[in-house]
C-alpha positions in Angstrom: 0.0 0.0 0.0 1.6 3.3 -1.5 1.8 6.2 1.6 0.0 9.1 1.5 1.7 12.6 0.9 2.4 14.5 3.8 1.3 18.8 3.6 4.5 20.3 5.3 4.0 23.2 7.5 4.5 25.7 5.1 2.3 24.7 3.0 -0.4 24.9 5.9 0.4 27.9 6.6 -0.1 29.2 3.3 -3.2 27.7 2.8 -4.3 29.2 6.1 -3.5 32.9 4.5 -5.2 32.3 1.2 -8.1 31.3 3.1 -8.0 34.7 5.1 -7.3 36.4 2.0 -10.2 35.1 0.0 -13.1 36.3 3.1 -12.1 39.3 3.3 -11.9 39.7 -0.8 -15.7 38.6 -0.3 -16.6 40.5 3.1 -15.4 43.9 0.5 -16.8 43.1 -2.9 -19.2 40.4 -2.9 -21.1 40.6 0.7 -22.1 44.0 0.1 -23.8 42.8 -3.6 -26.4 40.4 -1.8 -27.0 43.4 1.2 -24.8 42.6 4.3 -21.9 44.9 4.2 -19.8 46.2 6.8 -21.9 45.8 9.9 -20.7 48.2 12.8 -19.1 50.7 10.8 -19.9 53.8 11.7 -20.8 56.6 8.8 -22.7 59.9 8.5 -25.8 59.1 7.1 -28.7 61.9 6.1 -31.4 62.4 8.4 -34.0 63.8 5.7 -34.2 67.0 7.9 -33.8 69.5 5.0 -34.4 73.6 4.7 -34.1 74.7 1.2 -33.4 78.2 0.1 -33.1 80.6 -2.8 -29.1 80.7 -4.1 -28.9 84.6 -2.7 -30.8 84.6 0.3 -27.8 85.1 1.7 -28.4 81.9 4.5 -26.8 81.7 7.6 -27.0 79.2 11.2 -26.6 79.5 14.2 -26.2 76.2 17.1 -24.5 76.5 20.9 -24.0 72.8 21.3 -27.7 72.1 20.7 -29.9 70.4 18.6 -32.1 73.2 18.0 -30.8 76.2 16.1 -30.8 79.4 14.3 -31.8 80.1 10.3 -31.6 83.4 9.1 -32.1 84.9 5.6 -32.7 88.1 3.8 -36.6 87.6 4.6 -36.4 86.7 8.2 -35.1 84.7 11.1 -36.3 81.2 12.0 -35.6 78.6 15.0 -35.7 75.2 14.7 -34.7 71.4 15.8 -32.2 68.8 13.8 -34.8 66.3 14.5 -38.2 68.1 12.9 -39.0 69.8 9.8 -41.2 72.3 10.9 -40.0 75.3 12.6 -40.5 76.4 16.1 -41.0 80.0 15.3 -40.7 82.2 12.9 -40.1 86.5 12.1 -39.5 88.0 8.6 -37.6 91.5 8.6 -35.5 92.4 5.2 -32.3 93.0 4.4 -30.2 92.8 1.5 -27.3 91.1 3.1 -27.8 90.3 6.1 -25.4 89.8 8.6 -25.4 87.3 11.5 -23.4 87.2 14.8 -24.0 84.8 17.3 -22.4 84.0 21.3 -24.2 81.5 23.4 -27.8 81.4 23.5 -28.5 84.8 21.9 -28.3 85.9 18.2 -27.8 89.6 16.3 -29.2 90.2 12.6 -28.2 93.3 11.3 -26.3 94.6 7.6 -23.0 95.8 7.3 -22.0 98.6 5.6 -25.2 100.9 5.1 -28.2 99.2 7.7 -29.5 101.0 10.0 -31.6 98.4 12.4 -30.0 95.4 14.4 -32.3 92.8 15.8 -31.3 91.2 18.9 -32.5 87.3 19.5 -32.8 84.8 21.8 -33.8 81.4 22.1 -37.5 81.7 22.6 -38.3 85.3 20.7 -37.2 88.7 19.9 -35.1 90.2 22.6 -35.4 93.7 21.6 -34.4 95.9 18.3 -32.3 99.7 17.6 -32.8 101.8 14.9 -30.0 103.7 14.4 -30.0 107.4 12.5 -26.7 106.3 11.3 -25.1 103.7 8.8 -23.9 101.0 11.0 -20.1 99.3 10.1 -19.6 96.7 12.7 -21.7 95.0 15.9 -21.4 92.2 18.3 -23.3 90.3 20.8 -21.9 89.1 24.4 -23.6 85.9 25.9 -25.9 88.0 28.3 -27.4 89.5 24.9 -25.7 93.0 25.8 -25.0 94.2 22.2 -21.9 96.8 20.7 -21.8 98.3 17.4 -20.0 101.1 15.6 -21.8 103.5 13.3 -20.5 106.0 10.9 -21.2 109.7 11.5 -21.1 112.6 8.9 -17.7 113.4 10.7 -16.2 110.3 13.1 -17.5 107.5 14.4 -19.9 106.4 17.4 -19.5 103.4 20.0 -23.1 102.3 21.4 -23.9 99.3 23.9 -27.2 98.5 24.1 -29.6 95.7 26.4 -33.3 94.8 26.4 -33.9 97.8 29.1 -31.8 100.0 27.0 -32.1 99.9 23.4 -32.5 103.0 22.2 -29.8 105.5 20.9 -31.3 108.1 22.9 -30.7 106.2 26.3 -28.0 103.3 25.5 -26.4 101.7 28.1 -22.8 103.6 27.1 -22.3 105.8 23.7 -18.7 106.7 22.9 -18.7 109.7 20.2 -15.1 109.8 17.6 -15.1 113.0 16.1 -12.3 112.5 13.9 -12.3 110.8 10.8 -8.4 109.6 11.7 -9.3 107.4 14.4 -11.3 104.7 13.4 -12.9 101.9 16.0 -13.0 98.7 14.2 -14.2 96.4 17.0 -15.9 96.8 20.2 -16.5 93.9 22.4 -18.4 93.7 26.0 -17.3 91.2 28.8 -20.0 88.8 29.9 -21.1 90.3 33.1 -21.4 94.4 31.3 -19.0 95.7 33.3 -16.0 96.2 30.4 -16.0 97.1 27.1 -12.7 96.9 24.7 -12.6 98.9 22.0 -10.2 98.3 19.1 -8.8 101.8 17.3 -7.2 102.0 14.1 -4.9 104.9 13.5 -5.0 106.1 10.0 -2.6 109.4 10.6 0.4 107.4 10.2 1.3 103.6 8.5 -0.9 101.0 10.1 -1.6 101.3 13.8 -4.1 99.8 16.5 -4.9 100.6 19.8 -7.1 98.7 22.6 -9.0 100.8 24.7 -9.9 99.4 28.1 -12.9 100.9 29.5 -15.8 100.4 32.2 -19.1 100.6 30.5 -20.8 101.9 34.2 -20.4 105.3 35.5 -20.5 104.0 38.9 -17.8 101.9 38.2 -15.2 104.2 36.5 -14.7 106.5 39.7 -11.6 107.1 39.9 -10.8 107.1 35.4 -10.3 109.1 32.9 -14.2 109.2 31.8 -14.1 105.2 32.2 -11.1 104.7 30.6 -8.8 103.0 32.5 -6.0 101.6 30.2 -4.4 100.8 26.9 -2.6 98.7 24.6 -0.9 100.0 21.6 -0.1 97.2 18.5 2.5 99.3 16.3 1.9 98.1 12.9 -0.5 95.8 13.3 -4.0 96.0 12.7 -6.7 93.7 15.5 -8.7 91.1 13.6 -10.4 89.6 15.8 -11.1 89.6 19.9 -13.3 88.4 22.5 -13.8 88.3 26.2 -13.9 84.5 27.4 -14.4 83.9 30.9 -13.2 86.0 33.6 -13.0 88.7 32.1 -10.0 87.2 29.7 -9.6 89.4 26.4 -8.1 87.4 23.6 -6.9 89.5 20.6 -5.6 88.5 17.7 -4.0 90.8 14.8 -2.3 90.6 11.7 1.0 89.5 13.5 -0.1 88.0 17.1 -2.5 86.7 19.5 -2.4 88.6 22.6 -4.6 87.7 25.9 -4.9 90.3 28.3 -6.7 90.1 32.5 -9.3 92.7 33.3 -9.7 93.0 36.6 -10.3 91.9 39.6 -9.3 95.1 41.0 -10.2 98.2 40.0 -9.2 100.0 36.9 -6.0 97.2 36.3 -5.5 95.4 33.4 -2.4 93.3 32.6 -1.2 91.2 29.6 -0.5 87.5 30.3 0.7 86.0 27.4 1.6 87.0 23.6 2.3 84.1 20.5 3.7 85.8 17.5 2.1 84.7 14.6 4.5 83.8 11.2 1.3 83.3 8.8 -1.6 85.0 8.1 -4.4 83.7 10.3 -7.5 82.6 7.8 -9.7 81.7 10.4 -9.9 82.7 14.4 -12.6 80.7 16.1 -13.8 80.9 20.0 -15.7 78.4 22.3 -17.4 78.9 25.2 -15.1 81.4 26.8 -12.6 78.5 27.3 -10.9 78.0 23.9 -10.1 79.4 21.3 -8.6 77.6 17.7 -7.1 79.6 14.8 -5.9 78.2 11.3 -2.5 79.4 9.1 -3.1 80.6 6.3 0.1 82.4 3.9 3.2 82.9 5.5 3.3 86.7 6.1 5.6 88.8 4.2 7.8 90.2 6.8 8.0 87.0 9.0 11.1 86.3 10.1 10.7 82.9 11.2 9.5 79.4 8.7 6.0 80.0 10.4 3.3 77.1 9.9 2.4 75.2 6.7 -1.0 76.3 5.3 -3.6 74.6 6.4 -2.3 73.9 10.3 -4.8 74.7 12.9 -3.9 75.1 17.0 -6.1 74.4 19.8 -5.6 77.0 22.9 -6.7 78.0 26.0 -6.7 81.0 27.4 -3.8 81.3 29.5 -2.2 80.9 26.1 -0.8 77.2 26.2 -1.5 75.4 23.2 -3.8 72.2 24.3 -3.4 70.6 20.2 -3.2 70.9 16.6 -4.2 69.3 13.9 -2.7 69.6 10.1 -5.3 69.8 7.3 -2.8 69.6 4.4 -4.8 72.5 2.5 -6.0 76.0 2.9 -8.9 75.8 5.3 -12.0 76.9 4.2 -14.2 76.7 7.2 -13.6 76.1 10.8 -16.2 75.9 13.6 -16.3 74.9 17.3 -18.8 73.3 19.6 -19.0 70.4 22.0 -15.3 70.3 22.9 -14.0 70.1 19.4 -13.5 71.9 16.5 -14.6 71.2 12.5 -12.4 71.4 10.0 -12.7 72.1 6.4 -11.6 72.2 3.2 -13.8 72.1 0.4 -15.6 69.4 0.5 -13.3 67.7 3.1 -14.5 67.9 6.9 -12.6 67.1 9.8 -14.1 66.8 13.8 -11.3 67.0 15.8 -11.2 67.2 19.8 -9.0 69.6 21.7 -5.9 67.9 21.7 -5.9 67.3 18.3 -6.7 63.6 18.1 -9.2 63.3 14.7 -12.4 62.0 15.8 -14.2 61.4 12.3 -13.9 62.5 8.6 -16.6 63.2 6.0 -16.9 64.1 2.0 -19.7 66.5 1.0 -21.7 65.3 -1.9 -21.8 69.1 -2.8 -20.0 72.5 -2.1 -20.5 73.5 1.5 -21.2 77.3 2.3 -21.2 76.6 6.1 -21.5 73.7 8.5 -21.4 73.2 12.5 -22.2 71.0 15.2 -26.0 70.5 16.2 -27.1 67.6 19.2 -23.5 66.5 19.8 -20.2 65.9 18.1 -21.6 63.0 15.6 -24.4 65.3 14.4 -24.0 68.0 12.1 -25.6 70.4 9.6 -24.0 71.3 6.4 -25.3 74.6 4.3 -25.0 74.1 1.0 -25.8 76.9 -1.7 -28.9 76.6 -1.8 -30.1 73.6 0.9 -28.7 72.4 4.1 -29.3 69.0 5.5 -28.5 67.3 8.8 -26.5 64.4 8.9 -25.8 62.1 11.9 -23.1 59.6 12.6 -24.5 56.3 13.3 -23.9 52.9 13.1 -24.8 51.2 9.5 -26.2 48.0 9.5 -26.7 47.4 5.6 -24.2 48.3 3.1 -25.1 51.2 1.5 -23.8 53.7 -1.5 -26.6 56.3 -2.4 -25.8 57.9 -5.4 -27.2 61.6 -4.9 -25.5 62.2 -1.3 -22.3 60.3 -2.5 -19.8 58.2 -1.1 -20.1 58.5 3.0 -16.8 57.7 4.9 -16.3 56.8 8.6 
C-alpha cells in the first residue's frame, strides 16, 4: 500500500493565508452585492431634515452645542430642531445682506455697511431691536445678549452698547462719540457680566496702527478714570482682527502678527497682559468656544515674517492662559472652521474634519456638494452642512446594511 503525501507546515500555513485572503476579498466586494456589508461601521448618514433656500438669500445658522438652532435669511429669522422639519417660530424683517453674529444662546441680525436696524435674539423670541440714524459698520453680541456696534457719523465715528432695558440710541447703556475721521474703532466687544467694554482703534494718521481701549461701561464703576477709561494697549503696525472676552474677564486678541490675551480686573481700573504668541502666517480663520478656547488656522506665510511659520492649512487648539492644548494639520487652505461640544470642525472644500482639543481626529466626511457653512447640532456626531442653496443634517451612526446612495455620494467613517 503506497503512503500518502504529507502537507509540510509551510504549506499549511499558506493555505491558512489564502483562506484569510479570499473572506475578506468577499466580506469587501461580494457581501455587500447580496446586502450585508460592513456591519458596525460607523458613517454619517442623512437624516431627511432639510431647509431649502433661494441661491442669494444670503443663508446663515446659528447652534451652541444644541440640537435646535438658528436660520436666518434676507426675509427673516427662523428657529428650529435637527430632529423636525417644521420650525419652532418664525419673524421676517429684510435685508439685502444680512449679517449674522451669534455668542451663546442669543443671536444679532443686522447689515454691514449701510443698515441701519439690528435685531437682537434669543432662544424663545425677539429680545429687543435699535434703529439707528446712522449707517452701522460693525456690531457684536456678548452671551448676556448686551450688544456693541459702531456707526459711521457725517464726521467720526460712534460706540453704542445696548440691552433689552436700554435699546434705544437716545438712552443706551454707554455711547462713545469719535469725532475724527483719523481714528477709526474697528471692533468693540463687552465682557460677559457688562461691566468692560474693549474697544479696538485703528490709527490712519500714520502707517498702520491699532490701539485697545480698556474701559468700564458703568459710570458707577469708572470712579476714579479718565471718563471710564482705565488703560491701553498700543499694536504698532499691526492691525486687531479679531477679539473676544472669554471667561473671567479674559480678552483674547488677535491681529495681523499676534494673538495677545490680556486680564481685566479683579481690581479696579488694572489690566495686565499674560501671554503673547507671535504669529508667522496670516491667520484665515480665528474661532472661539465657550469662553474656554479658542482655535485659529495658518493661512500664507506673512511677508515680513522672520521665522519658517506654519504650513498652510495647520490649525492650533488653545486655552486661554495661552498654552496650546493641540493641533491638527489639514494639508490644504482651510476653508471653514467651527467649534462646539469640545472640538473643532475642520474644512476644506468638500473635506471635513471633527477634531477634539488635543488634536486627536475624531471622524472625517466628504460633502456630496460644495458647503457654504457647517457646525455642530445635538453633539459631536451630528452636524448640519449649508449648501448653496439647501442644508441637511447628517448624523453619525452605526450602518447596518451596506449602502452607496448615489445623490449624497460616497459616506466615509
Amino acid at each position: 500500500m503506497s503512503e500518502k503525501p504529507r502537507i509540510s507546515t509551510a504549506t499549511k500555513i499558506l493555505i491558512a493565508v489564502m483562506i484569510t485572503i479570499a473572506v475578506v476579498v468577499a466580506q469587501f466586494f461580494f457581501l455587500p452585492w447580496f446586502g450585508f456589508g460592513q456591519a458596525g461601521e460607523m458613517v454619517m448618514l442623512g437624516t431627511g431634515v432639510e431647509i431649502t433656500y433661494d441661491f442669494d438669500a444670503g443663508a446663515a445658522f446659528h447652534s451652541n452645542d444644541s440640537r435646535h438652532f438658528f436660520f436666518v435669511t434676507r426675509e427673516g429669522i427662523s428657529y428650529k430642531s435637527s430632529g423636525s422639519p417644521l420650525f419652532e417660530w418664525h419673524e421676517t424683517f429684510s435685508f439685502n445682506n444680512p449679517w449674522l453674529v451669534a455668542r451663546g444662546d442669543f443671536i444679532a441680525v443686522g447689515e454691514v455697511g449701510g443698515g441701519r436696524v439690528i435685531y437682537v435674539y434669543s432662544t424663545t423670541e425677539q429680545e429687543y431691536r435699535v434703529v439707528f440714524e446712522y449707517p452701522v459698520i460693525s456690531f457684536s453680541i456678548n452671551e448676556s445678549g448686551i450688544l456693541s456696534a459702531i456707526v459711521r457719523y457725517d464726521r467720526g465715528y460712534g460706540v453704542y452698547v445696548f440691552n433689552r432695558h436700554r435699546s434705544t440710541v437716545e438712552n443706551p447703556l454707554y455711547h462713545w462719540p469719535v469725532f475724527d475721521n483719523l481714528h477709526q474703532p474697528t471692533h468693540a466687544e463687552v465682557s460677559a457680566d457688562g461691566t468692560y467694554i474693549a474697544i479696538a482703534i485703528r490709527n490712519v494718521t500714520v502707517g498702520v496702527n491699532s490701539t485697545i481701549s480698556f474701559r468700564y461701561i458703568n459710570q458707577w464703576d469708572a470712579w476714579g478714570t479718565d471718563q471710564g477709561i482705565f488703560g491701553a494697549q498700543d499694536f504698532p503696525g499691526q492691525l486687531v482682527t479679531a477679539m473676544q472676552f472669554m471667561n473671567n474677564n479674559r480678552l483674547i486678541v488677535a491681529t495681523t502678527s499676534q494673538i495677545t490675551g490680556f486680564q481685566l480686573g479683579p481690581g479696579h481700573a488694572t489690566h495686565r497682559p499674560l501671554w503673547t504668541h507671535e504669529k508667522e502666517n496670516t491667520l484665515t480663520h480665528v474661532e472661539f468656544y465657550n469662553g474656554t478656547h479658542f482655535a485659529i488656522a495658518a493661512g500664507e506665510r506673512r511677508t515680513m515674517a522672520m521665522g519658517e511659520g506654519d504650513p498652510i492649512g495647520m490649525v492650533r487648539i488653545y486655552g486661554t492662559n495661552g498654552v496650546e492644548t493641540g493641533s491638527f494639520d489639514l494639508g490644504r487652505r482651510v476653508t471653514h472652521m467651527r467649534m462646539g461640544h469640545n472640538s473643532v470642525i475642520v474644512g476644506g472644500d468638500r473635506s471635513f474634519h471633527a477634531i477634539d482639543f488635543r488634536g486627536n481626529p475624531v471622524w472625517s466626511f466628504t460633502s456630496a456638494f460644495d458647503a457654504r457653512d457647517f457646525l455642530f447640532l445635538d453633539d459631536i456626531n451630528t452636524i448640519l452642512i449649508a449648501g448653496s442653496n439647501r442644508a441637511e443634517v447628517f448624523r453619525r451612526q452605526r450602518q447596518r446594511t451596506y449602502e452607496i446612495n448615489e445623490d449624497e455620494g460616497e459616506i466615509f467613517p
